[in-house]
C-alpha positions in Angstrom: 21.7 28.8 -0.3 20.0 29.5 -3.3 16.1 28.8 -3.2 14.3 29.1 -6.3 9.4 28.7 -5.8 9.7 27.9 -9.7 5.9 28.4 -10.1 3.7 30.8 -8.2 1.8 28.6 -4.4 -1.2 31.2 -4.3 -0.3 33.5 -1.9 0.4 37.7 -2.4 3.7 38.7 -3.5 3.7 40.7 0.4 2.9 37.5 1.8 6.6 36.4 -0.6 8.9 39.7 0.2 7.8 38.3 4.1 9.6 35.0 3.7 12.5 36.5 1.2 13.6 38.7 4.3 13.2 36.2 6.5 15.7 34.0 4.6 17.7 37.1 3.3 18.4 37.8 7.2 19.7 34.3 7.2 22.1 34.7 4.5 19.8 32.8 1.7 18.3 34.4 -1.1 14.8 33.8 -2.4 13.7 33.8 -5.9 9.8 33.5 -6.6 8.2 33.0 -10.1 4.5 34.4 -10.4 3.7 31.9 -13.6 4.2 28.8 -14.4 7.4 27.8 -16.8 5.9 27.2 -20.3 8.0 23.7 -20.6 10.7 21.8 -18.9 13.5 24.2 -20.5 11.8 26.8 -19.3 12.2 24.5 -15.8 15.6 23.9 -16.3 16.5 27.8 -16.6 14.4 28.6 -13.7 15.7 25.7 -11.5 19.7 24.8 -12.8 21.4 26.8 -10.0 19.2 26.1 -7.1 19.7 24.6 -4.1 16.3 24.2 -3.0 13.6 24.5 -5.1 10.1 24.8 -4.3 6.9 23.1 -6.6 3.5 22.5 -6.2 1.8 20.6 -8.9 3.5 20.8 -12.0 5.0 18.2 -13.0 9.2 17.8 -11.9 10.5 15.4 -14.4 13.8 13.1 -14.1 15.3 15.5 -16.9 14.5 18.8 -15.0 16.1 17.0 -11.5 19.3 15.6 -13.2 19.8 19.3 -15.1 19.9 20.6 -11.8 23.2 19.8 -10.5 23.2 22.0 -6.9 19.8 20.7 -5.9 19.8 19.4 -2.3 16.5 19.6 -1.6 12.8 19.9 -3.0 10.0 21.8 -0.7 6.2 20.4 -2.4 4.0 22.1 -1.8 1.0 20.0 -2.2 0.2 17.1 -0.2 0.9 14.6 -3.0 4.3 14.2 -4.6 3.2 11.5 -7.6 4.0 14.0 -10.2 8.0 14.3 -8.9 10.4 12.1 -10.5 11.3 10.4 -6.9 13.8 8.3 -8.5 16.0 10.8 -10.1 15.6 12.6 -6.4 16.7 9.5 -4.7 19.7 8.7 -7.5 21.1 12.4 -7.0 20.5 12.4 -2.8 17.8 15.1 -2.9 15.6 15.4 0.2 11.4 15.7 -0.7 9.5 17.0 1.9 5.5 17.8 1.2 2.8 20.2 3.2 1.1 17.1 4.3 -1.8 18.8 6.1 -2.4 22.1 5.5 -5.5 21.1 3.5 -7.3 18.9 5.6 -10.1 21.0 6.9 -10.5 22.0 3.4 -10.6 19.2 1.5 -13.0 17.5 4.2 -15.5 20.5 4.1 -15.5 19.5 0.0 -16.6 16.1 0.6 -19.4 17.3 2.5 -20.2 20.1 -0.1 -20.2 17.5 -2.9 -23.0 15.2 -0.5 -24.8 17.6 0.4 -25.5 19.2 -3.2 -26.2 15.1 -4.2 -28.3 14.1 -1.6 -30.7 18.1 -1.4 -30.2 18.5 -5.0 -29.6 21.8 -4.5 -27.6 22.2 -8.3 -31.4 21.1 -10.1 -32.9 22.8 -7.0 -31.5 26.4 -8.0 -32.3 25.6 -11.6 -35.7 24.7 -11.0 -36.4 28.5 -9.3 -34.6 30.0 -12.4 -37.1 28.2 -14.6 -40.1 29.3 -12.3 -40.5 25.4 -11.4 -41.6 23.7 -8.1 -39.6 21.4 -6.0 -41.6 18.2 -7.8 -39.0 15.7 -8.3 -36.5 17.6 -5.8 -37.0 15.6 -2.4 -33.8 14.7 -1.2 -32.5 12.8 1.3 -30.6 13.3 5.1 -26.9 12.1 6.1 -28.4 11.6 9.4 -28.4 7.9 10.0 -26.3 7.1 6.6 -23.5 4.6 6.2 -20.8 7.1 5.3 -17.9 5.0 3.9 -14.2 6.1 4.0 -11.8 4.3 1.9 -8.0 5.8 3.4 -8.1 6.7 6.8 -5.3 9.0 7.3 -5.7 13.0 8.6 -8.3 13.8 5.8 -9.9 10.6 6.0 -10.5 11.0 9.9 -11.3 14.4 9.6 -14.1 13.7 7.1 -15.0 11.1 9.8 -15.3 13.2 12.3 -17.5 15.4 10.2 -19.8 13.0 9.5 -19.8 11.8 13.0 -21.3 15.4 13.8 -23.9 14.7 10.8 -25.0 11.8 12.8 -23.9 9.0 10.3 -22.3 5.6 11.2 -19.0 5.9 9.8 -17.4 2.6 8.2 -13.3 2.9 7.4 -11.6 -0.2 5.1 -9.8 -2.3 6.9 -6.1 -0.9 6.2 -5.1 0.9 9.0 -6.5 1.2 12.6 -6.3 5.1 14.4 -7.0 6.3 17.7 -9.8 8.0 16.6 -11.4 5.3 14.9 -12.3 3.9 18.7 -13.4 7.4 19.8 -15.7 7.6 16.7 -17.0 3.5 16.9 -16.2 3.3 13.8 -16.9 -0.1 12.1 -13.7 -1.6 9.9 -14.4 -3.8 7.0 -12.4 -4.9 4.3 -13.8 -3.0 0.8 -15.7 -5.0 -0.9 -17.9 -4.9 2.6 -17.6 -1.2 2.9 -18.8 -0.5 -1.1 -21.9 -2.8 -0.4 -22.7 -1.5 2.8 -22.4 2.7 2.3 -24.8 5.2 1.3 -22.0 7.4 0.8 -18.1 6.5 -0.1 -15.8 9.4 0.3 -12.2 8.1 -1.2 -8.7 9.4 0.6 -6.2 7.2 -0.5 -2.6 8.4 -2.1 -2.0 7.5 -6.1 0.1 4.4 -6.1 0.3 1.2 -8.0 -1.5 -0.4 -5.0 -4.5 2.2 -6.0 -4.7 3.4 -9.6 -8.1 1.6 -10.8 -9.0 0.7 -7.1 -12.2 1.6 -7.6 -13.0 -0.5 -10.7 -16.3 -1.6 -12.6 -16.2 -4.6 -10.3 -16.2 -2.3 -7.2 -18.6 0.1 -8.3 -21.1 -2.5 -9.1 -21.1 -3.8 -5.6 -22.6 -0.2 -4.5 -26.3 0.1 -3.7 -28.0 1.5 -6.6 -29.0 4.7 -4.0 -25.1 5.2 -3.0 -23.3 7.7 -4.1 -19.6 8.1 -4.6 -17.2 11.0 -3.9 -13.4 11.3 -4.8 -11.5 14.2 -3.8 -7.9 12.1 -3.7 -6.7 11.4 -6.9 -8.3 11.2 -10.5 -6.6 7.8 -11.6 -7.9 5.9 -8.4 -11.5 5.7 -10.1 -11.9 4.2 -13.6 -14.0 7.1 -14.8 -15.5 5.1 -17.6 -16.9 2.4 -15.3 -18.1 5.0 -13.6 -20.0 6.9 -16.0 -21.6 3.9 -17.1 -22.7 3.1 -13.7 -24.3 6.6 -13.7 -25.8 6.6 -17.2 -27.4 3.4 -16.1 -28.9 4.7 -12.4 -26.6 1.6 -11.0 -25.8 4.1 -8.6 -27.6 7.5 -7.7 -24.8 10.1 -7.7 -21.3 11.2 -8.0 -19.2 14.2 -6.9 -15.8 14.7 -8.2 -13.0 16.9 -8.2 -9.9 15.1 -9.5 -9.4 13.5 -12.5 -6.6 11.5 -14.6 -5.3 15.2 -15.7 -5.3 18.8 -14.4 -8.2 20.9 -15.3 -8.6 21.9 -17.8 -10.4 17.9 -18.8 -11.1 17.4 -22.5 -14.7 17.3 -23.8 -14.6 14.0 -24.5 -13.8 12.9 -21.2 -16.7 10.3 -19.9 -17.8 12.0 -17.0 -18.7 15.3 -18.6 -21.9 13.6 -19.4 -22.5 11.4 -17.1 -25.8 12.1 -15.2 -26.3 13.2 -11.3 -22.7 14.1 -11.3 -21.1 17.2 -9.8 -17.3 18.1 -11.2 -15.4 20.5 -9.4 -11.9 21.2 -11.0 -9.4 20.2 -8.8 -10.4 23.0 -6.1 -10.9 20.8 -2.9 -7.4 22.0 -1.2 -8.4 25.8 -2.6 -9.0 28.5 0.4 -7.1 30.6 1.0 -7.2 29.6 4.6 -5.2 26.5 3.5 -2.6 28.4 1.0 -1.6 29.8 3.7 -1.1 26.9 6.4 0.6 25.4 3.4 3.0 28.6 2.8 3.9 28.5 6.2 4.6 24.5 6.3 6.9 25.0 3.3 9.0 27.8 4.0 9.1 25.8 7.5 10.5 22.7 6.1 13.3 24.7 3.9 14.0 26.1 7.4 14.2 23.3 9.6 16.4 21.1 7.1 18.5 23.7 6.9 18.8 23.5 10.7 19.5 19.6 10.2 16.4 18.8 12.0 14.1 17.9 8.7 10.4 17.9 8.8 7.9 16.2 6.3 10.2 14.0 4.1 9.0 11.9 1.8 10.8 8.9 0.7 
């Protein structure tokens, strides 16, 4: 088999000669790109006469798939696969499978970064010291005995939980979908209108999906308290950023901290939450350690591997 990683998954090229003999020994050869292709031709030449291809986030469109006439199957690796064309993959019988995981710990640490800098200012904090100020107008706030809100419950969402369990905070889910360690952690389910009304902190986890693009609309945001403050580490599109900003320009609510948006960084200037106020942007770097590039090598180079086998792991439909 022919396996093509068309653009580079963050780990050393050793780390890559590693997993070509491992395949080589099996009779497979391994081709890795160290850049990204420059546009879908560029894709095309890369990926025509694979049979497996490997991705992470750039985008895999219908035109790329259907030019690709050996492809069997597609290793993501990324947790998310919004940005393949899944139709094309279903139309021409091509397996998906993702690294669902291998960021979990990473992503949930963010969350609590992003809170943490919110609620102890630390961002105006540090500034203040560089301009020989005091900590006037610095007093912050504890998670200790906050409503932390969780809006997707799945692996990152219960890890955050069980983060902010340890933080002392009562932990409130929306009422999707029930987990076993909901009932260890007590945590309380309400449906989302609830939840936005009732948090000090909301921390969003859900996939991008129809069901979710806008979920967390000017209606939404308006139902927070005015000393909430709102975290989104899943997907840009789930939040209408313009709502959002306005909500923040107006001190409806106290703070934001947010590392996805409706596009890759880098965002354009104009984009509304460049100026919004007590906001914290991070571009796009929640699943980024290199503790988690390499869980998510590993869980892609293991799904080639056990489809292969005919025993495949993480598919996505």
């Amino acid at each position: 088999m022919k396996i093509v990683m068309i653009e580079p998954i963050n780990i050393s090229m050793m780390k890559i000669e590693e997993y070509r003999q491992r395949f080589e020994a099996e009779g497979h050869q391994l081709t890795a790109y160290s850049n990204r292709a420059k546009d879908e031709a560029e894709m095309i030449k890369r990926a025509e006469a694979a049979d497996i291809i490997i991705i992470a986030n750039q985008p895999l469109s219908a035109e790329v798939i259907n030019a690709c006439p050996n492809l069997k199957m597609i290793s993501v690796a990324f947790t998310g696969f919004d940005h393949l064309a899944m139709e094309a993959c279903r139309e021409n019988d091509i397996l998906v499978a993702n690294a669902s995981g291998y960021a979990n710990q990473a992503v949930a640490e963010l969350v609590f970064g992003l809170t943490i800098d919110l609620m102890r200012k630390i961002k105006d904090s540090d500034q203040a010291v560089r301009a020989g100020e005091t900590r006037a107008g610095l007093i912050g706030n504890e998670l200790a005995g906050k409503n932390f809100g969780i809006v997707g419950f799945g692996s990152i969402g219960q890890k955050t939980a069980r983060i902010a369990d340890a933080f002392g905070c009562n932990i409130l889910v929306d009422n999707h979908k029930k987990h076993q360690s909901g009932e260890e952690l007590e945590v309380e389910y309400l449906e989302l209108d609830e939840l936005m009304q009732k948090s000090d902190i909301v921390s969003l986890h859900v996939p991008l999906k129809e069901a979710t693009e806008n979920l967390i609309d000017a209606e939404k945001i308006a139902l927070m308290k005015k000393s909430a403050i709102l975290i989104n580490t899943a997907r840009g599109p789930v939040v209408d950023s313009q709502a959002l900003a306005e909500a923040l320009n107006k001190e409806e609510i106290a703070g934001a901290g947010i590392d996805v948006f409706e596009m890759e960084p880098p965002i354009p200037g104009d984009h509304p939450l460049l100026n919004a106020q007590n906001t914290i942007l991070t571009p796009h770097t929640a699943f980024a350690t290199e503790e988690a590039f390499l869980k998510r090598a590993e869980i892609v180079f293991t799904n080639i591997e056990t489809w292969l086998a005919g025993k495949p792991q993480n598919v996505v439909s």
